[in-house]
Jmol script that loads the backbone (N, CA, C; Angstrom):
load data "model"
ATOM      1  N   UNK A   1       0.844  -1.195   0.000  1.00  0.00           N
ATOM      2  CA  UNK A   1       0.000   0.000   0.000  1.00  0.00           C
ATOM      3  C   UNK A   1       0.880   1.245   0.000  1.00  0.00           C
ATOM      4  N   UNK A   2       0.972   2.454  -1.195  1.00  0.00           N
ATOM      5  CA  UNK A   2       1.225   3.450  -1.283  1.00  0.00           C
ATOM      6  C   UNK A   2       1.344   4.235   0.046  1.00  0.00           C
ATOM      7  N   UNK A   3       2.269   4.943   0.449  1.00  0.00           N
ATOM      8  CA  UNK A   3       2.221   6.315   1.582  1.00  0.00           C
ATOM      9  C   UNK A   3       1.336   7.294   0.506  1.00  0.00           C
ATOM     10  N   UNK A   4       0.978   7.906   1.644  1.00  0.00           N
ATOM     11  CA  UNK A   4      -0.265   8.704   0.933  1.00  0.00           C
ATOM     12  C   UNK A   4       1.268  10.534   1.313  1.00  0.00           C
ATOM     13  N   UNK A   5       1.760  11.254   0.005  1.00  0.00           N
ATOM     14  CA  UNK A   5       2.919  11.936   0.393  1.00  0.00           C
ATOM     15  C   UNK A   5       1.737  13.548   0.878  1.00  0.00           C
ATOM     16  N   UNK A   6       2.999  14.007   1.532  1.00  0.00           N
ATOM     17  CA  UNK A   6       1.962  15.418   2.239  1.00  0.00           C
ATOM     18  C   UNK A   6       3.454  16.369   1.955  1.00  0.00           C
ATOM     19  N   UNK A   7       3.001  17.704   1.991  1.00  0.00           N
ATOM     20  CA  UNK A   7       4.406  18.681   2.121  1.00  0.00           C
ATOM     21  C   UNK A   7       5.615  18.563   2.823  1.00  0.00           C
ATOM     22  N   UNK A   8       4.571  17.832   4.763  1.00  0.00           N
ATOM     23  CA  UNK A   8       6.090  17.402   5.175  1.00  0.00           C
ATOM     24  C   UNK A   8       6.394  16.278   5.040  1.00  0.00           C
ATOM     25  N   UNK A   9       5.965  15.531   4.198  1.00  0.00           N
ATOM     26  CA  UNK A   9       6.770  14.310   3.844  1.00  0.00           C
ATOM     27  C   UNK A   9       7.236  14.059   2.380  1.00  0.00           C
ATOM     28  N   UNK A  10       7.160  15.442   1.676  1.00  0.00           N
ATOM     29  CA  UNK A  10       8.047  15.934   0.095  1.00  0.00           C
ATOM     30  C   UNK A  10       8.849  16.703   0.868  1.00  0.00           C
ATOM     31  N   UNK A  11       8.799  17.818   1.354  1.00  0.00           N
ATOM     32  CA  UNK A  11       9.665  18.611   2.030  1.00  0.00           C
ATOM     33  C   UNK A  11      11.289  18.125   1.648  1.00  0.00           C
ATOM     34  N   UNK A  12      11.306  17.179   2.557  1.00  0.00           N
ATOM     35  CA  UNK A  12      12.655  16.708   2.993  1.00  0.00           C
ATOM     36  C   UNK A  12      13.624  16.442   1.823  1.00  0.00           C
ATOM     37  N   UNK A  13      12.781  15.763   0.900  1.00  0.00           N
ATOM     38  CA  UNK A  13      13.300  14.815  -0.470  1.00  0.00           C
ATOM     39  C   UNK A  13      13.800  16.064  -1.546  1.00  0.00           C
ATOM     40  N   UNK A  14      12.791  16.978  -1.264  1.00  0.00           N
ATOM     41  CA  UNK A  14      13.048  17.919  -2.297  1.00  0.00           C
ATOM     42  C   UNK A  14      14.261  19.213  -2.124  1.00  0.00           C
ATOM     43  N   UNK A  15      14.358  19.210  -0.215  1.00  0.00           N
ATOM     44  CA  UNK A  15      15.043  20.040   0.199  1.00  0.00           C
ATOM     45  C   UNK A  15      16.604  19.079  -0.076  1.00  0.00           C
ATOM     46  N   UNK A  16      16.745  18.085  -0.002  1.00  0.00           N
ATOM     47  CA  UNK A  16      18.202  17.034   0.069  1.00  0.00           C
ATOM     48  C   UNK A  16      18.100  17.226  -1.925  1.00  0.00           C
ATOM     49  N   UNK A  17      17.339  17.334  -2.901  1.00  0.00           N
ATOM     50  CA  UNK A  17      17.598  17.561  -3.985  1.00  0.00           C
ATOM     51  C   UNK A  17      17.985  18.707  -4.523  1.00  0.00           C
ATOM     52  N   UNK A  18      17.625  19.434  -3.395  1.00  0.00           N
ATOM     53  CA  UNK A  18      18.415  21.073  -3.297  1.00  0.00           C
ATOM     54  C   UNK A  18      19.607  21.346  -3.875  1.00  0.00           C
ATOM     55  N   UNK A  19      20.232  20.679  -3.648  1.00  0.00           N
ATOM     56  CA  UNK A  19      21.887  21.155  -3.652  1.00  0.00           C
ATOM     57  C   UNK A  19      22.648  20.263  -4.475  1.00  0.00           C
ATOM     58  N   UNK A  20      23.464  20.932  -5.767  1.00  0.00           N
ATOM     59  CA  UNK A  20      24.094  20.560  -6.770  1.00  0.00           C
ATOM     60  C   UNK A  20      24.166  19.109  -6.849  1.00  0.00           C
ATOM     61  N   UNK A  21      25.350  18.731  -5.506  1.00  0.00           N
ATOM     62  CA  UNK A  21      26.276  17.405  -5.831  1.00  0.00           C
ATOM     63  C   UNK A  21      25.155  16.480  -5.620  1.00  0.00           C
ATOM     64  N   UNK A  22      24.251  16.757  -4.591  1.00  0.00           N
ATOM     65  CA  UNK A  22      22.716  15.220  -4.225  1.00  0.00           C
ATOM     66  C   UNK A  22      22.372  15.366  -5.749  1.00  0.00           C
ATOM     67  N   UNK A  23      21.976  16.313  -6.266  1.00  0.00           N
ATOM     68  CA  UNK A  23      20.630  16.271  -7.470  1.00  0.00           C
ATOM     69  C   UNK A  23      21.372  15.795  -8.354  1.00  0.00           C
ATOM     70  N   UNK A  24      22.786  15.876  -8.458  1.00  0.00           N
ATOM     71  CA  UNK A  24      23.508  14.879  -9.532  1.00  0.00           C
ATOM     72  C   UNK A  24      23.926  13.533  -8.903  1.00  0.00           C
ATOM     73  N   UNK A  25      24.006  13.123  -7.872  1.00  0.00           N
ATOM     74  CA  UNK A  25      24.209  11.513  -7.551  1.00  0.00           C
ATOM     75  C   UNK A  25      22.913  11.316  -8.065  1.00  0.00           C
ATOM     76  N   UNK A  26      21.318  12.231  -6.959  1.00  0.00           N
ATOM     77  CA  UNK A  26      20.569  11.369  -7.589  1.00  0.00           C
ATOM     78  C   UNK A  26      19.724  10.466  -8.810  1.00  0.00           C
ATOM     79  N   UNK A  27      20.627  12.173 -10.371  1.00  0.00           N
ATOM     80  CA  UNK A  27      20.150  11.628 -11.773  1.00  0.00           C
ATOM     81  C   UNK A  27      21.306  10.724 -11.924  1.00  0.00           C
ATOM     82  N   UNK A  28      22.403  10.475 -11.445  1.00  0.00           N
ATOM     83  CA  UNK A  28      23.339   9.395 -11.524  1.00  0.00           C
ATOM     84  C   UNK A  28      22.326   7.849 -11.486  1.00  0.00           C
ATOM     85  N   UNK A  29      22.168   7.917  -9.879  1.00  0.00           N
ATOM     86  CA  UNK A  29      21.726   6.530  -9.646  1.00  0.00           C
ATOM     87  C   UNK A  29      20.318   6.068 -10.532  1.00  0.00           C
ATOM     88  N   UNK A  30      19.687   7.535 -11.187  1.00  0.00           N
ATOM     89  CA  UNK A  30      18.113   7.609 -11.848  1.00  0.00           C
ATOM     90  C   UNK A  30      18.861   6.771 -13.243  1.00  0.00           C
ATOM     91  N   UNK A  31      19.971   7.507 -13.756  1.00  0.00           N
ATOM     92  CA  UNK A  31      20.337   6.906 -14.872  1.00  0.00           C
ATOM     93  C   UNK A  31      20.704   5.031 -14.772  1.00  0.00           C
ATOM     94  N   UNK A  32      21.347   4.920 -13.802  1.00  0.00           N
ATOM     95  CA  UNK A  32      22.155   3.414 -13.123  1.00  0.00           C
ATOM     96  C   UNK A  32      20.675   2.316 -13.423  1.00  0.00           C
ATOM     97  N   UNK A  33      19.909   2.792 -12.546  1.00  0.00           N
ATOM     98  CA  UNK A  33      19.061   1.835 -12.551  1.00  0.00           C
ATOM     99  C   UNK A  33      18.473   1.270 -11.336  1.00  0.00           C
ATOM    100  N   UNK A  34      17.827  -0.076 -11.472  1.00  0.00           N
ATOM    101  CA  UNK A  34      17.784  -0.790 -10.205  1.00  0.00           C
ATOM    102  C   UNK A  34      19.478  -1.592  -9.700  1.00  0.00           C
ATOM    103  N   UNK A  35      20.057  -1.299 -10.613  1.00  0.00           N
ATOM    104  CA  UNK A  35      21.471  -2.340 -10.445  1.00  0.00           C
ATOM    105  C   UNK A  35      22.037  -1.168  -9.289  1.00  0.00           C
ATOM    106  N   UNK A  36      21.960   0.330  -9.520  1.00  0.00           N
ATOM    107  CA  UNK A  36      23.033   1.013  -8.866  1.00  0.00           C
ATOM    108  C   UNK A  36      24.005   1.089  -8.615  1.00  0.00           C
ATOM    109  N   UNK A  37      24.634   1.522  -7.998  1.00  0.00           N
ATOM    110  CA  UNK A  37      25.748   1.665  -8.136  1.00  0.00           C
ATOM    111  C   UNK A  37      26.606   2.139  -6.750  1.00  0.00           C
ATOM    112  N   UNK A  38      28.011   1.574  -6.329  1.00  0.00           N
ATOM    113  CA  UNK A  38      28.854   1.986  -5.331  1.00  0.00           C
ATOM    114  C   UNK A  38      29.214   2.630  -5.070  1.00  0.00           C
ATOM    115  N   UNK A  39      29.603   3.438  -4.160  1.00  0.00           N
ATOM    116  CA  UNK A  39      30.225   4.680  -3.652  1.00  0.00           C
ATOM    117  C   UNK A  39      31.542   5.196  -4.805  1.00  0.00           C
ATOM    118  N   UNK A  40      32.362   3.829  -4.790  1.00  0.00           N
ATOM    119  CA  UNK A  40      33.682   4.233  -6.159  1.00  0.00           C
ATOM    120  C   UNK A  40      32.961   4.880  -7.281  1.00  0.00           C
ATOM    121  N   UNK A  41      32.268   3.539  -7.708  1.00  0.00           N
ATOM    122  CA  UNK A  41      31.710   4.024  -9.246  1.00  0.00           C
ATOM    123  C   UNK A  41      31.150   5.603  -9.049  1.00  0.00           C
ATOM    124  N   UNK A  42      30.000   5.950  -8.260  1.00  0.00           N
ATOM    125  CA  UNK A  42      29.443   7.240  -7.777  1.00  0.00           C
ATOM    126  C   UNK A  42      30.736   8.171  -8.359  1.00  0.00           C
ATOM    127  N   UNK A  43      31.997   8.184  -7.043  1.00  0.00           N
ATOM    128  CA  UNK A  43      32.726   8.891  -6.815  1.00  0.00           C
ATOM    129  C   UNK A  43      33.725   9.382  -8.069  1.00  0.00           C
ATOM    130  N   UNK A  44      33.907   7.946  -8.936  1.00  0.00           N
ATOM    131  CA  UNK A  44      34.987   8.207 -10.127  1.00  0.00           C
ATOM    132  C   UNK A  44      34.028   8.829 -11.673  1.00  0.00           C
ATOM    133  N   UNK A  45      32.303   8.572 -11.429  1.00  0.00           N
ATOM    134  CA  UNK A  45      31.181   9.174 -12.585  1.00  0.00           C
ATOM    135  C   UNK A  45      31.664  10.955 -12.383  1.00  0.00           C
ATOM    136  N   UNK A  46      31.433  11.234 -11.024  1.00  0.00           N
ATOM    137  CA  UNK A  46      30.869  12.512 -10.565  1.00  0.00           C
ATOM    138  C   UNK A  46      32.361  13.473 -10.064  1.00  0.00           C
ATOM    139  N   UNK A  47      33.864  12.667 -10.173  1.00  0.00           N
ATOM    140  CA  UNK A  47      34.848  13.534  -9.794  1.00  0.00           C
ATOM    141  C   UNK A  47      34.326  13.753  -8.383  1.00  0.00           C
ATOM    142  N   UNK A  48      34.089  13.150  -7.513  1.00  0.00           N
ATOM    143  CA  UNK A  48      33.589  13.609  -5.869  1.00  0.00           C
ATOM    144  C   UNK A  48      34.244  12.557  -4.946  1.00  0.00           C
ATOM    145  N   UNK A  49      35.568  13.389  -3.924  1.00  0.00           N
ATOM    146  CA  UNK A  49      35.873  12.366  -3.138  1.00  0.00           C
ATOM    147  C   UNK A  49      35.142  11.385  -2.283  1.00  0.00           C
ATOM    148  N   UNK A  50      35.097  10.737  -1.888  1.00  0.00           N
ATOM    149  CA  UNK A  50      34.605   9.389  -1.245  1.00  0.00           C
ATOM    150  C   UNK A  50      34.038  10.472   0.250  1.00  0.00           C
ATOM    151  N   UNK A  51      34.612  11.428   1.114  1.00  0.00           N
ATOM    152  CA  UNK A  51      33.850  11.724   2.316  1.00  0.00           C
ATOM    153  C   UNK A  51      32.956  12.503   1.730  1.00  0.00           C
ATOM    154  N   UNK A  52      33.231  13.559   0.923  1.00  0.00           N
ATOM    155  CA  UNK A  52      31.959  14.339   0.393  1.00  0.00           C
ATOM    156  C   UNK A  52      30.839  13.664   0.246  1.00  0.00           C
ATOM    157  N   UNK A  53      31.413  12.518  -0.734  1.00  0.00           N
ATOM    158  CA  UNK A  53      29.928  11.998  -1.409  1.00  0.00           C
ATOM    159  C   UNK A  53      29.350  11.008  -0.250  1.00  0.00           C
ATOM    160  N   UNK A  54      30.018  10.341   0.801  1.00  0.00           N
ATOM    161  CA  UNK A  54      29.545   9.686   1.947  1.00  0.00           C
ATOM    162  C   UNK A  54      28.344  10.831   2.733  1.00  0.00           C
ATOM    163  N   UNK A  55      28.338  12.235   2.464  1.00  0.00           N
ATOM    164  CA  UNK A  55      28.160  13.265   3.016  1.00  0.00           C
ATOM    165  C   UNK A  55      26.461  13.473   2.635  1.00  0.00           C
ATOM    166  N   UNK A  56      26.369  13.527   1.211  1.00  0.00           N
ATOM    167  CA  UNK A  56      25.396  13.690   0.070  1.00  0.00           C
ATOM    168  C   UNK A  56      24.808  12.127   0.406  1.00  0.00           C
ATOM    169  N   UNK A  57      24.968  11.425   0.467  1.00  0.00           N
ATOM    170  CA  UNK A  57      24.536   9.982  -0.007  1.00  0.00           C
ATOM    171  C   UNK A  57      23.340  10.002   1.333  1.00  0.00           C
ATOM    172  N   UNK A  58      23.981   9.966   2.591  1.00  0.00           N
ATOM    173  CA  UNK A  58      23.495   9.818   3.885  1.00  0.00           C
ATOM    174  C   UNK A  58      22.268  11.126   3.962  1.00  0.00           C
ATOM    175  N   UNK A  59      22.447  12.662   3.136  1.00  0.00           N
ATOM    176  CA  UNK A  59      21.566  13.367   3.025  1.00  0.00           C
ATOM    177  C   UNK A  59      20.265  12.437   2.348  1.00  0.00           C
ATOM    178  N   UNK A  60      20.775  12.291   1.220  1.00  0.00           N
ATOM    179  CA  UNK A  60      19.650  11.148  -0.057  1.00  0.00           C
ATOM    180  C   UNK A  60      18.911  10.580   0.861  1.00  0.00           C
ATOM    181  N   UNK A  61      19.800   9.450   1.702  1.00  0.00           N
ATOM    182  CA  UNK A  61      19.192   8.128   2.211  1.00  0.00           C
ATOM    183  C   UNK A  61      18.144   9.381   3.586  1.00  0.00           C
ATOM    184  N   UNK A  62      18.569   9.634   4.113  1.00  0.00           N
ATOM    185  CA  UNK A  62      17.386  10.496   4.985  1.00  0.00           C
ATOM    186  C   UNK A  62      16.411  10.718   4.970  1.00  0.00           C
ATOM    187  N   UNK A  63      16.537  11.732   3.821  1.00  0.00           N
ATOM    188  CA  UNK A  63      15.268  12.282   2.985  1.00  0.00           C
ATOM    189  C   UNK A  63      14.506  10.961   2.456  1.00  0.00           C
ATOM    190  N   UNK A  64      14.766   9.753   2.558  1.00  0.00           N
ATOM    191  CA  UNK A  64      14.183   8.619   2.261  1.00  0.00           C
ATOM    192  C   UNK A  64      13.676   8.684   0.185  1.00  0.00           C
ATOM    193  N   UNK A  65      15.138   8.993  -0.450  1.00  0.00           N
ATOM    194  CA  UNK A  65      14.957   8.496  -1.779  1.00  0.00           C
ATOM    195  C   UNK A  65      16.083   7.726  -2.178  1.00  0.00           C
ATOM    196  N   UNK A  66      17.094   7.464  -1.665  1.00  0.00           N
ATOM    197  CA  UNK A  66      17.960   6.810  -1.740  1.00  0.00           C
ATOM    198  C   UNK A  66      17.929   5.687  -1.089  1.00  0.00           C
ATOM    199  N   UNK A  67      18.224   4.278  -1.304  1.00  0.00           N
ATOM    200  CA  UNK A  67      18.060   2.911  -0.454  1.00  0.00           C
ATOM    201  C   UNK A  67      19.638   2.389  -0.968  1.00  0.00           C
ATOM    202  N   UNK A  68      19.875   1.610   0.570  1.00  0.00           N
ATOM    203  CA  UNK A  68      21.363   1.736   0.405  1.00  0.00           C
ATOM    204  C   UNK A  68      21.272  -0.317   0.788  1.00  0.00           C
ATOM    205  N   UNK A  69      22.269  -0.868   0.651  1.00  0.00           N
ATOM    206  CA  UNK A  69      21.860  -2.340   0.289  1.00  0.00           C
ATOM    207  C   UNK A  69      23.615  -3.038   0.872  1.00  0.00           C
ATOM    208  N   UNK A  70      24.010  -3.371   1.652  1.00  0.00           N
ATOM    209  CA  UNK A  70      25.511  -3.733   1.808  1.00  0.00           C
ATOM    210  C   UNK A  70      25.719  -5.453   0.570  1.00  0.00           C
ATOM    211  N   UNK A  71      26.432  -5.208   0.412  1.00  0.00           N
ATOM    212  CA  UNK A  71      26.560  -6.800  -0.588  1.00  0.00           C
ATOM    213  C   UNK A  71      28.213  -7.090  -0.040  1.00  0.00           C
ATOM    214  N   UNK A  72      28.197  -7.994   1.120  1.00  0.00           N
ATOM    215  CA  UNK A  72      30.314  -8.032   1.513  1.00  0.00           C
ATOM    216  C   UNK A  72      30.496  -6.618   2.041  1.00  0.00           C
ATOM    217  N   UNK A  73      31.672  -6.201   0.879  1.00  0.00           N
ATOM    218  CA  UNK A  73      32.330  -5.425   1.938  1.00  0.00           C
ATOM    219  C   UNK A  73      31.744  -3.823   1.150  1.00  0.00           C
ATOM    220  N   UNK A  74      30.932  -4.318   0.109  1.00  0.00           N
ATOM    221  CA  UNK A  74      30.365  -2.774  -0.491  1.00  0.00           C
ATOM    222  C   UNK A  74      29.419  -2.282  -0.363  1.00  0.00           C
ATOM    223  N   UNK A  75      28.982  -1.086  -0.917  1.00  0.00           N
ATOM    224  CA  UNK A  75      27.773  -0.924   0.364  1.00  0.00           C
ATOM    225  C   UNK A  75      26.695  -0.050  -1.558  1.00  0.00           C
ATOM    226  N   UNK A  76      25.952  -0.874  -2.034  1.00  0.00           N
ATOM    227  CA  UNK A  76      25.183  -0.559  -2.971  1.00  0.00           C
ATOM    228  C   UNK A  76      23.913   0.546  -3.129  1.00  0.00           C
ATOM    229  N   UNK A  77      23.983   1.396  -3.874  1.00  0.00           N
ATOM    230  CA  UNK A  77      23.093   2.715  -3.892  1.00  0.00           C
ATOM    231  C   UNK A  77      22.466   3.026  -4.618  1.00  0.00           C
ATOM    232  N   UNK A  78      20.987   2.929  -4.403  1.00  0.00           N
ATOM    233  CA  UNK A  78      19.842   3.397  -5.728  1.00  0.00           C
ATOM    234  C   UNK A  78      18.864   4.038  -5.335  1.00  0.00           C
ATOM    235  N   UNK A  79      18.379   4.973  -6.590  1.00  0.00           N
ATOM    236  CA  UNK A  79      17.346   5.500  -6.006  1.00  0.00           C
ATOM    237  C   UNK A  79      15.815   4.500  -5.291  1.00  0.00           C
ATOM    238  N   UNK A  80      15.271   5.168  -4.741  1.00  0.00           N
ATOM    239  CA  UNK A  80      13.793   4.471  -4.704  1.00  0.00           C
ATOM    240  C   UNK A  80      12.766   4.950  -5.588  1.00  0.00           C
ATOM    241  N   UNK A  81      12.916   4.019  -6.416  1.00  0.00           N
ATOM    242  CA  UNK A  81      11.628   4.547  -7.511  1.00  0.00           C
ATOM    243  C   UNK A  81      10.550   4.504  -7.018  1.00  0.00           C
ATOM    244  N   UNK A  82       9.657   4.033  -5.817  1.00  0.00           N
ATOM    245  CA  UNK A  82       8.899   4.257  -5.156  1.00  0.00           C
ATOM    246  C   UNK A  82       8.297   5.552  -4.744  1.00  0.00           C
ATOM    247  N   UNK A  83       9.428   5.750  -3.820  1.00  0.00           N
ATOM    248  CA  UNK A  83       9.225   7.076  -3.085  1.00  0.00           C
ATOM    249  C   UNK A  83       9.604   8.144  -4.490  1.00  0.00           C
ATOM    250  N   UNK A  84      10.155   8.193  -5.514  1.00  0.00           N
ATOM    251  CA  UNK A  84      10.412   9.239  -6.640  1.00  0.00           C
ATOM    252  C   UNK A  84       9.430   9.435  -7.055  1.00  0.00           C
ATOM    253  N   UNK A  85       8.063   7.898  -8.110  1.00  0.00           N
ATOM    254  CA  UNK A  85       7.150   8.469  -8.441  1.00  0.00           C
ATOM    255  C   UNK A  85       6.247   9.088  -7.252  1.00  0.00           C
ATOM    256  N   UNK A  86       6.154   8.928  -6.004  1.00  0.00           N
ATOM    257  CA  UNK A  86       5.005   8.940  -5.477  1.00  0.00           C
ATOM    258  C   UNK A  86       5.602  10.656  -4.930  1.00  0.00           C
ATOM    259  N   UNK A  87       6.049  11.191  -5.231  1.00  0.00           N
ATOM    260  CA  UNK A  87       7.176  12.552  -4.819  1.00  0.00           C
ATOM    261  C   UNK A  87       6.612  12.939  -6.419  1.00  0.00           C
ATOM    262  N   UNK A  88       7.291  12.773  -7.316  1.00  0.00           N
ATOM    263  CA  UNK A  88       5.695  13.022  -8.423  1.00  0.00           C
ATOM    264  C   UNK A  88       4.432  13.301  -8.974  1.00  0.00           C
ATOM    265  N   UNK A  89       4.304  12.274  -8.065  1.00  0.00           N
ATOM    266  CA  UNK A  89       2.905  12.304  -8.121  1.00  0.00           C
ATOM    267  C   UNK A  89       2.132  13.570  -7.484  1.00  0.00           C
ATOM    268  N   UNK A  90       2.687  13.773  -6.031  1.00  0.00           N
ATOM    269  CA  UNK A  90       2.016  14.885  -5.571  1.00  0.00           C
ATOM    270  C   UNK A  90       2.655  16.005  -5.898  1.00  0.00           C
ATOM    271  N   UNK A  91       3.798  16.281  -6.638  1.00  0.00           N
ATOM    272  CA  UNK A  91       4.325  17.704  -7.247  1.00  0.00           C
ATOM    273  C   UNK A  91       3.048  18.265  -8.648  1.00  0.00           C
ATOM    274  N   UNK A  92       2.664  16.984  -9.177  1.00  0.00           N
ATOM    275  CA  UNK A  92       1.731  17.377 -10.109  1.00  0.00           C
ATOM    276  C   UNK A  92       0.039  16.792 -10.230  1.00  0.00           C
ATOM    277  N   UNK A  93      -0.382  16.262  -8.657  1.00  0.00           N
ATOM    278  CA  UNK A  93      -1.538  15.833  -8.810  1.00  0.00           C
ATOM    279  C   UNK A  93      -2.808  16.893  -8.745  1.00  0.00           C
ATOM    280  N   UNK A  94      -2.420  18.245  -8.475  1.00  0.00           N
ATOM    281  CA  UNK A  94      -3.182  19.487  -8.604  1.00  0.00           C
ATOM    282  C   UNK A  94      -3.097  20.077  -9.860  1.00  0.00           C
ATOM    283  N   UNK A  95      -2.540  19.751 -10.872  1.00  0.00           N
ATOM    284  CA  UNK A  95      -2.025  20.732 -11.751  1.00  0.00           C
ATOM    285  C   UNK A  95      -2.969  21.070 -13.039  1.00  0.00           C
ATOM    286  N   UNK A  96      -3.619  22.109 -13.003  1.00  0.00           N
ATOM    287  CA  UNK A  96      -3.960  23.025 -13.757  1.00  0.00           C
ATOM    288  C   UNK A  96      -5.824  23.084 -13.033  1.00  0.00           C
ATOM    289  N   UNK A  97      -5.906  22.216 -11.721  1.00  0.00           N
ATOM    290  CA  UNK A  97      -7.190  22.151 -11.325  1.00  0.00           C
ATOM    291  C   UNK A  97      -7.416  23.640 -11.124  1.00  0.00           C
ATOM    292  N   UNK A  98      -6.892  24.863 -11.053  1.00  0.00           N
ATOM    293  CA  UNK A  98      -7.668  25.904 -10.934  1.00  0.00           C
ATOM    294  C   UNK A  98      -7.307  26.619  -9.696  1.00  0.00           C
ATOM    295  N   UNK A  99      -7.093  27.753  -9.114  1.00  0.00           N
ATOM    296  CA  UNK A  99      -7.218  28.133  -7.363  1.00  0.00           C
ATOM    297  C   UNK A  99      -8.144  29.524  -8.139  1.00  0.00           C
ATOM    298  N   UNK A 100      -9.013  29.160  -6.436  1.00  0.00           N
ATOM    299  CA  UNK A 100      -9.945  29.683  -6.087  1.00  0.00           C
ATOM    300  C   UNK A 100      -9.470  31.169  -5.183  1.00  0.00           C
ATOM    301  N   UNK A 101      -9.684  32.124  -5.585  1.00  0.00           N
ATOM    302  CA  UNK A 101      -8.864  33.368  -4.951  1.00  0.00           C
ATOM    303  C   UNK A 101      -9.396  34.033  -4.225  1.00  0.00           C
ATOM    304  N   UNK A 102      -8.904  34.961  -3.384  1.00  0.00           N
ATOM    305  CA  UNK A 102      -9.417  35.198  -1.929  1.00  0.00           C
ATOM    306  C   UNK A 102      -9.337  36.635  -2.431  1.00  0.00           C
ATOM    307  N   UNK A 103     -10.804  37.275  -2.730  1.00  0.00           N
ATOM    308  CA  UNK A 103     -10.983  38.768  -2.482  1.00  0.00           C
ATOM    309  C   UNK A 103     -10.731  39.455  -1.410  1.00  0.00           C
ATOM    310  N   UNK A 104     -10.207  40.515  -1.274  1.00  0.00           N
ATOM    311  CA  UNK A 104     -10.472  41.643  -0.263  1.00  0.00           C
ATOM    312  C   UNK A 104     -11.945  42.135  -0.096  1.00  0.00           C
ATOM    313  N   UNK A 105     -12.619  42.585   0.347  1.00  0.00           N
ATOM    314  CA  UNK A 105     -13.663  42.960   0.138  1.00  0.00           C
ATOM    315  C   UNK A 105     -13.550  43.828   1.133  1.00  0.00           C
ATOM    316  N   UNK A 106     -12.556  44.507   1.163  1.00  0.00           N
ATOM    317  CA  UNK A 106     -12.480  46.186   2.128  1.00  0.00           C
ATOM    318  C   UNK A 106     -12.821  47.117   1.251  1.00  0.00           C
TER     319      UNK A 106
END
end "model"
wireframe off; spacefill off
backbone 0.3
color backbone group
């Protein structure tokens, strides 16, 4: 069953997509796939040392669009296409319905 998303629960996702280096891991891992991809690979795509991007990644995973997966000794990173469309969904499930405007009537 779907989370039903609300402002404060886009908020977060959209505020961690804020900032340059997240919004490019996260069209990184959008491009990767479900396979995703490791911190190296991440780090050697994007020119971003390994603590930075440990930095960004842990923002992602917070904001709950990033899902992180250990396999041994590596630690695997993809988006959640879940939580992306449904972050979607409510960026455009109002859109073009109309607002209703609030006269003054002083």
């Amino acid at each position: 069953m779907a989370k039903k998303q609300t402002i404060k629960t886009v908020a977060p996702a959209l505020a961690a997509l804020g900032h340059e280096a997240r919004l490019s891991v996260f069209r990184l891992l959008v491009r990767a796939g479900h396979e995703g991809l490791n911190v190296g690979e991440i780090s050697v795509q994007l020119d971003l040392p390994a603590s930075t991007l440990a930095h960004h990644l842990r923002a992602l995973v917070l904001a709950g669009i990033v899902i992180q997966e250990k396999r041994g000794r590596e630690v695997i990173n993809r988006p959640d296409f879940e939580a992306m469309k449904l972050m979607m969904a409510f960026l455009t499930s109002e859109c073009c319905t109309g607002v209703q405007l609030k006269i003054d009537a002083a």
